[in-house]
C-alpha positions as CSV (number, residue, x, y, z in Angstrom):
1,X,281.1,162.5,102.7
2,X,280.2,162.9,98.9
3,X,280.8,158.7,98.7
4,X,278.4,158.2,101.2
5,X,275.8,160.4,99.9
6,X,276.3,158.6,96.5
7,X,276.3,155.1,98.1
8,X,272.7,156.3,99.5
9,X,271.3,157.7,96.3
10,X,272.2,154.5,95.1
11,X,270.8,152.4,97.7
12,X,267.5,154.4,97.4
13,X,267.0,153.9,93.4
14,X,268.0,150.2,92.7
15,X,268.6,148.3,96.5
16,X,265.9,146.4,98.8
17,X,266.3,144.4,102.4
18,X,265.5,141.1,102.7
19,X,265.5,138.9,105.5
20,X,265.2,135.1,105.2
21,X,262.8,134.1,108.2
22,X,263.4,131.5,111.1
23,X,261.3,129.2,109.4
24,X,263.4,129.5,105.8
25,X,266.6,129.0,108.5
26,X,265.1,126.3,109.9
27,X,263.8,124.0,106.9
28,X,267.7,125.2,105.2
29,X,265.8,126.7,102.4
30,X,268.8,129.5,102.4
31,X,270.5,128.0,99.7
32,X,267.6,127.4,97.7
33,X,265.9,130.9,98.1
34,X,269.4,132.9,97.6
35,X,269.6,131.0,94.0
36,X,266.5,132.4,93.2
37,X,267.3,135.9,94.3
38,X,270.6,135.4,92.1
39,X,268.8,133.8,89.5
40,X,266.1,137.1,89.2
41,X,269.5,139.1,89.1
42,X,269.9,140.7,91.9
43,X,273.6,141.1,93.6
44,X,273.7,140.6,97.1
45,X,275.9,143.9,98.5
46,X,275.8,142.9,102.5
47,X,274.4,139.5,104.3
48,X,274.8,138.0,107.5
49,X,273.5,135.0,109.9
50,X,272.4,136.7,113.0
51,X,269.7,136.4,115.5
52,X,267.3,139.0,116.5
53,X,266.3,140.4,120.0
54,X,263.0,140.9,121.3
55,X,263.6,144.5,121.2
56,X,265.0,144.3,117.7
57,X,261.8,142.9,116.3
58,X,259.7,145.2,118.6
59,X,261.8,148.0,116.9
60,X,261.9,146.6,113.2
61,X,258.4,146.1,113.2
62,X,256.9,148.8,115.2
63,X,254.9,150.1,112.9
64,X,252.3,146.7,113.7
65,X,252.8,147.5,117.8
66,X,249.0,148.0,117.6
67,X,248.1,144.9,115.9
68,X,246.7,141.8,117.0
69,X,249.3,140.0,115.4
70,X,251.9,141.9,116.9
71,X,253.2,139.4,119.8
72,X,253.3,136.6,117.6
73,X,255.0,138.4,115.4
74,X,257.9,139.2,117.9
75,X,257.8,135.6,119.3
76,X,258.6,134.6,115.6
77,X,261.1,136.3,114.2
78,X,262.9,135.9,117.5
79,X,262.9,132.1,117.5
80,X,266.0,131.5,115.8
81,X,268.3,132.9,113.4
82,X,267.5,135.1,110.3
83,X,269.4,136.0,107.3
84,X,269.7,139.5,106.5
85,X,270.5,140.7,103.6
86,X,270.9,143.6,101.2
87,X,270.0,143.5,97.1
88,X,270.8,145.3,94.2
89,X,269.4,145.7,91.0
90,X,267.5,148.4,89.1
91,X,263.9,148.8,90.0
92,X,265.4,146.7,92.9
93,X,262.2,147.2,95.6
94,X,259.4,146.2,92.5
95,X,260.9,143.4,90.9
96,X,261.9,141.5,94.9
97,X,258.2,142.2,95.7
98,X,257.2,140.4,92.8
99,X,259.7,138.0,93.3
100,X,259.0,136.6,96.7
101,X,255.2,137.1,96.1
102,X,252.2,138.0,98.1
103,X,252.0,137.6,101.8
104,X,249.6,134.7,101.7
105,X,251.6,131.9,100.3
106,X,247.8,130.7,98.9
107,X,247.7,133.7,96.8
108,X,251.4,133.9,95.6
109,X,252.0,133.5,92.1
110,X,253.8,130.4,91.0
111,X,257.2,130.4,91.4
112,X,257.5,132.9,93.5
113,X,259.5,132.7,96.8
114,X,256.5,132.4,99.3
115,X,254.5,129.9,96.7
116,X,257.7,127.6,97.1
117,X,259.1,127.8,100.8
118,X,256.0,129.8,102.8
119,X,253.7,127.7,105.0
120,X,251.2,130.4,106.1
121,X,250.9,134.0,106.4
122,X,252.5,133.8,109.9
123,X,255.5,131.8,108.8
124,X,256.2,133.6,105.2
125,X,259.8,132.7,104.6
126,X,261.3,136.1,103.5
127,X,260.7,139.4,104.3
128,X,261.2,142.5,101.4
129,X,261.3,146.2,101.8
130,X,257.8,147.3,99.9
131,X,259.6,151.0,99.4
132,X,262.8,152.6,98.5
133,X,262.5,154.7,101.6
134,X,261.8,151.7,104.2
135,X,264.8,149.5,102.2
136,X,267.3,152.2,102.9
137,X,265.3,152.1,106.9
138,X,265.5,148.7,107.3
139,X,269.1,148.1,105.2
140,X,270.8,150.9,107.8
141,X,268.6,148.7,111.1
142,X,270.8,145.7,110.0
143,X,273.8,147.0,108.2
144,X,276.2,149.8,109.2
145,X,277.4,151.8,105.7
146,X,280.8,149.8,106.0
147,X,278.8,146.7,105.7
148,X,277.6,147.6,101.8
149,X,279.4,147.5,98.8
C-alpha cells in the first residue's frame, strides 16, 4: 500500500496524459511527435496503441456532454486508433501544455506540437491533461497502476 500511495504522489507532482489523436495515427506522425515529447525531456512511464469506444470517449470527455461540439467530438476520437500515453517530468502538466500548444493550431506557438501536426481545432493531434488532478483522472481511465513505472 505505501508504494502505491508513493507512485501516486508522484504521478500527481511531475506526470501528465497524453493521447496522440486518430488524425496524428492516421498521417503516422507518432514517431515524429514522441521525438519531440522525448526531446522536451519527458520519459514515457506507460503507452499503448488502442482504440476507443463510443462510451469511452462519452466517458473521457464528459465533462463537454453539454456542448455543441460534443458528438463530433465522440465521432472523432472513435474513428480509429489513439496512442495513450503517460509522461514524466518535473512540472510535468505545465511544461506538455506548453509543449503541444494552444488548441487552435493558428494560435500555437512555433514549434509546438499542434503548430506542426494539428489541422484545426477539431482535429488537434494530441491531447494533454491541463491539471495534475485530471492527469492522475485520465492516466488511471487508460492505465491500470501495473501499467506505470
Amino acid at each position: 500500500m505505501h508504494q502505491i500511495l508513493r507512485n501516486l504522489d508522484k504521478m500527481i507532482t511531475n506526470r501528465t496524459f497524453t493521447m496522440l489523436k486518430p488524425d496524428s495515427v492516421e498521417k503516422g506522425n507518432i514517431g515524429a511527435i514522441l521525438e519531440k515529447i522525448n526531446a522536451a525531456g519527458f520519459k514515457i512511464v506507460a503507452m499503448k496503441l488502442t482504440q476507443m469506444t463510443r462510451r469511452d470517449a462519452e466517458t473521457f470527455y464528459a465533462i463537454h456532454k453539454e456542448r455543441p461540439f460534443f458528438g463530433e467530438l465522440v465521432e472523432y476520437m472513435t474513428r480509429g486508433p489513439i496512442v495513450a500515453a503517460v509522461l514524466e517530468k518535473e512540472n510535468a502538466v505545465e511544461d506538455f501544455r506548453a509543449l503541444i500548444g494552444a488548441t487552435n493550431p493558428e494560435e500555437a506557438a512555433e514549434g509546438t506540437i499542434r503548430k506542426l501536426y494539428a489541422t484545426s481545432i477539431s482535429e488537434n493531434a494530441v491531447h494533454g491533461s491541463d491539471s495534475d488532478e485530471n492527469a492522475s483522472i485520465e492516466s488511471a481511465f487508460h492505465f491500470s497502476g501495473r501499467d506505470t513505472f
